[in-house]
C-alpha positions as CSV (number, residue, x, y, z in Angstrom):
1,X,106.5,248.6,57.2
2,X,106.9,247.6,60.5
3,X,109.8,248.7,63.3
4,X,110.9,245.5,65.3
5,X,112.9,245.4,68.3
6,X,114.5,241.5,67.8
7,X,116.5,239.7,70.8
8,X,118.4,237.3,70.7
9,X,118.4,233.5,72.1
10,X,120.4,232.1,74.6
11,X,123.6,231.4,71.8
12,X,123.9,234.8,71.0
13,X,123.8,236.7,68.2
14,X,124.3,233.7,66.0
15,X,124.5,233.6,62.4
16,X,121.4,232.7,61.8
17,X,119.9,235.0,64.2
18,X,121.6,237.7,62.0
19,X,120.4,236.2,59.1
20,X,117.1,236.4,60.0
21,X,117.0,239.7,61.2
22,X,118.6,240.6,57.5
23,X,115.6,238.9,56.2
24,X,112.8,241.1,57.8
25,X,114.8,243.9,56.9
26,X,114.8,242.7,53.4
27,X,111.2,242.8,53.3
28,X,111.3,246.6,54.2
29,X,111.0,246.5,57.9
30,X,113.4,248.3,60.5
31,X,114.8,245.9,62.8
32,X,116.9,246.6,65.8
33,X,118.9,243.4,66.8
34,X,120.8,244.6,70.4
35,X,123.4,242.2,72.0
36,X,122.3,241.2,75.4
37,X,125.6,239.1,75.8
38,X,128.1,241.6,75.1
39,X,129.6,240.0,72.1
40,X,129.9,236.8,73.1
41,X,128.3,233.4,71.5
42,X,128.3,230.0,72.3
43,X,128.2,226.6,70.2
44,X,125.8,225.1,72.8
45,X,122.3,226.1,73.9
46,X,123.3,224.6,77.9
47,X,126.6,226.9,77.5
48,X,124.6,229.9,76.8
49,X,121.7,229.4,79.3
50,X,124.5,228.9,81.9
51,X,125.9,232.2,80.7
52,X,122.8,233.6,81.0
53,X,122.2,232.0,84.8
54,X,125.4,233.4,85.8
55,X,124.7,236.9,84.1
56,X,121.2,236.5,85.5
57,X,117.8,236.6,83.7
58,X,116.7,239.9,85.4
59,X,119.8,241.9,83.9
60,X,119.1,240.4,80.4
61,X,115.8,241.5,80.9
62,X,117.1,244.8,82.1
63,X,119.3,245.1,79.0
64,X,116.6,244.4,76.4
65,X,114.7,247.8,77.9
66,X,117.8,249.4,78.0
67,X,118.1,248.7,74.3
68,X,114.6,250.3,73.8
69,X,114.7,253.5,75.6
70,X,115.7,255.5,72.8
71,X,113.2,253.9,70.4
72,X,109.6,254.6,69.7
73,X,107.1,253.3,71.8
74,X,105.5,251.5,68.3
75,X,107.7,248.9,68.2
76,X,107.5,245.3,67.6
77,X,109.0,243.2,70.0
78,X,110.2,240.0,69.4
79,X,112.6,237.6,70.5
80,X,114.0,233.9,70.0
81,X,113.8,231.8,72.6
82,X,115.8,234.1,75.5
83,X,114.9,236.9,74.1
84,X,111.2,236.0,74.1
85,X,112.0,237.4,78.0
86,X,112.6,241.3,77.4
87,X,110.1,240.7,73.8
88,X,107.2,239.5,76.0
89,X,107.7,241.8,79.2
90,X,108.2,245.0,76.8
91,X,104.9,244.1,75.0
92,X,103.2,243.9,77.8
93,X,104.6,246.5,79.9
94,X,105.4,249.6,77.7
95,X,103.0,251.8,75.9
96,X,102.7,251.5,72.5
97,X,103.8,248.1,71.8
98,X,102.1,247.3,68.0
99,X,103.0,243.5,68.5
100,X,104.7,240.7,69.7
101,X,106.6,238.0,68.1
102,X,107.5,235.0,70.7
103,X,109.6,232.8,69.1
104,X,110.2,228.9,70.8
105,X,109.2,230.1,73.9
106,X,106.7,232.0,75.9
107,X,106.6,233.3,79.2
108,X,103.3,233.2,81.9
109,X,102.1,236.9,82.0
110,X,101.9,236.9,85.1
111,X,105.6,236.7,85.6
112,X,105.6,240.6,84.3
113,X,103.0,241.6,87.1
114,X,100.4,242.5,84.8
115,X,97.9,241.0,82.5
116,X,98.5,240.8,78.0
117,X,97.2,244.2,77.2
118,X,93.8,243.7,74.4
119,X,95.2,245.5,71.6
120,X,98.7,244.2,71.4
121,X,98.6,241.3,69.2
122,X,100.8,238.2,69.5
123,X,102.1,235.4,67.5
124,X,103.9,232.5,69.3
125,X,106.4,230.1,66.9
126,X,107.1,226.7,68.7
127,X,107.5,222.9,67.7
128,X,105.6,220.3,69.3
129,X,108.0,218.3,70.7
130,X,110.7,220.9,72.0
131,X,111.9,219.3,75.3
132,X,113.3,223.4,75.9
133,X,109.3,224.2,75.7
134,X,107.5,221.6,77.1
135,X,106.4,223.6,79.8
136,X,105.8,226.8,77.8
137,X,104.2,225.4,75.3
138,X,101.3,224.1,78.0
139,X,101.4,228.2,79.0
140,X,101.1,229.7,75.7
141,X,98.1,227.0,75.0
142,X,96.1,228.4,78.2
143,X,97.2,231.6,77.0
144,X,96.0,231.2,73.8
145,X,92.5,230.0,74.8
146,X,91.8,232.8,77.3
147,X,93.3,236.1,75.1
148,X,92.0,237.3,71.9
149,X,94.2,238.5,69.3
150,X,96.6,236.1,69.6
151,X,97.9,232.8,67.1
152,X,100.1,230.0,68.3
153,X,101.9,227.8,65.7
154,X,102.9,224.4,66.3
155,X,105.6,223.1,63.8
156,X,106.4,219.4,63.5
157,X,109.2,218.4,65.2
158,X,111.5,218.5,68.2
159,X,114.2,221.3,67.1
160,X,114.2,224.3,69.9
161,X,115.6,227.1,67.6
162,X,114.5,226.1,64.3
163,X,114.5,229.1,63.0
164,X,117.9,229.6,63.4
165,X,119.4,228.7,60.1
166,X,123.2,228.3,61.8
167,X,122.3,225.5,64.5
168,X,121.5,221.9,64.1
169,X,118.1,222.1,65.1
170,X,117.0,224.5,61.8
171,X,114.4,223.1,60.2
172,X,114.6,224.4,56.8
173,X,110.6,223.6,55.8
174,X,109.4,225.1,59.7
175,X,111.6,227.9,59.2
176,X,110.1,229.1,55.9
177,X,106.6,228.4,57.2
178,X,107.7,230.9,60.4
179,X,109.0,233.3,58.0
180,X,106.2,233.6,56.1
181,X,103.7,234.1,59.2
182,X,106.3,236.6,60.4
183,X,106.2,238.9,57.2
184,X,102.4,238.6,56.9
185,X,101.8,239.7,60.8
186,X,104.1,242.5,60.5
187,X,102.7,244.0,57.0
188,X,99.1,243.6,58.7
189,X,100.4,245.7,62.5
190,X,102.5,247.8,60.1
């Protein structure tokens, strides 16, 4: 069993995203899901990124380790998208982390001031075609190549959350496959 701390994308705490979280729970993991957006949600990914420009990425960031501070330091981070932002700089940055799970987006390291740490493994989820990760996906690919310990899955297809069984751009097949990678990584960190 595994304890994961689970943001959310730039939509929300969607259905889906619920959904999901329910689903690693279901397997027997503890997942904390925290609401970066203060109860709100939004139909469309541009609405939400522009609520999360005028909010300001730093304070989403800043809320994600807010949410953490009264957790263990043996977490699991992992985030969708957005939420890949507080996922990826708590991995890196706090003591402890046991994993990360970046989910249709990655973030350079650098942009966290320090380098991955070697025993914090990660797994990133994207599609090949995602116009939303064109440029991360050329990131996570150097990223990939020069860290150890680390997996990055390419799905078919140009859906951004796919794994978001509430948005048009779930893919039912990719989302399974994602799943299933998921489970198995947190069973082996847990």
């Amino acid at each position: 069993m595994a304890e994961v701390l689970l943001f959310h994308h730039a939509q929300g705490q969607t259905d889906g995203f619920l959904a999901f979280a329910d689903e690693l729970r279901a397997a027997g993991h503890v997942v904390h899901a925290p609401d970066l957006y203060d109860g709100k949600t939004f139909s469309e990914l541009t609405d939400g990124v522009g609520y999360a420009k005028r909010v300001g990425f730093d304070v989403i960031i800043q809320r994600g380790v807010g949410a953490a501070e009264d957790l263990p330091a043996e977490l699991v981070y992992a985030g969708f998208s957005l939420g890949v932002l507080p996922a990826q700089m708590l991995a890196q940055t706090r003591p402890g982390a046991k994993g990360a799970l970046l989910l249709h987006a990655f973030v350079p390291p650098s942009e966290f001031e320090t380098s991955w740490p070697d025993d914090v493994p990660v797994q990133i989820h994207m599609m090949e075609a995602d116009e939303w990760g064109a440029e991360d996906l050329v990131v996570a690919r150097a990223f990939v190549d020069k860290v150890g310990n680390t997996e990055l899955f390419l799905y078919p297809g140009e859906g951004h959350l796919f794994a978001d069984s509430s948005l048009g751009d779930f893919d039912e097949e990719a989302a399974a496959l994602l799943r299933q990678r998921v489970l198995v990584f947190l069973e082996d960190v847990g």
